[in-house]
Every structure is written in C-alpha cells, then in structure tokens.
N, C-alpha and C positions, 0 to 999 in steps of 0.2 A: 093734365087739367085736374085729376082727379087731388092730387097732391093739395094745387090752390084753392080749391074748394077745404079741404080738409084743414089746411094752414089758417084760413081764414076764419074758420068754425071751433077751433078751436088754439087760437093760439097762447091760452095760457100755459097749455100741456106741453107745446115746442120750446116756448120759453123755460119751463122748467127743466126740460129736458137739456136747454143748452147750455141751461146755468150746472146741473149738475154735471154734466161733462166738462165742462168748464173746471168747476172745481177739483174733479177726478185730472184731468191734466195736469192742475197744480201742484198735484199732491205726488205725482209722477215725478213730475221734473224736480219737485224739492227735494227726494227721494236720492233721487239723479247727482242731480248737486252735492249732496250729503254722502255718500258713498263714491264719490269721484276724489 
C-alpha cells in the first residue's frame, strides 16, 4: 500500500525514473547490436 500512496504522490519522479532506464536500455542494446 505503501508503494501506491508514494506512486501516487509523486509520479513525476517514477516517470522520470522509467524514462531514464528506458533510455539506459537503449543505449545497451545499441551497444549489443554494434559489437555483435
């Protein structure tokens, strides 16, 4: 519960969070791709 309260309160910080992993993933697999 504690989670949905905190999601809720602050969800610009998650969203930022998944954008930046998100793009850290990208940047993995282009990596990946390019060295393959």
């Amino acid at each position: 519960m504690k989670n949905v309260i905190r999601k809720r309160q602050l969800p610009h910080a998650f969203d930022v969070k998944s954008q930046q992993s998100a793009m850290v993933n990208k940047a993995n697999y282009d990596i990946m791709i390019k060295t393959m």
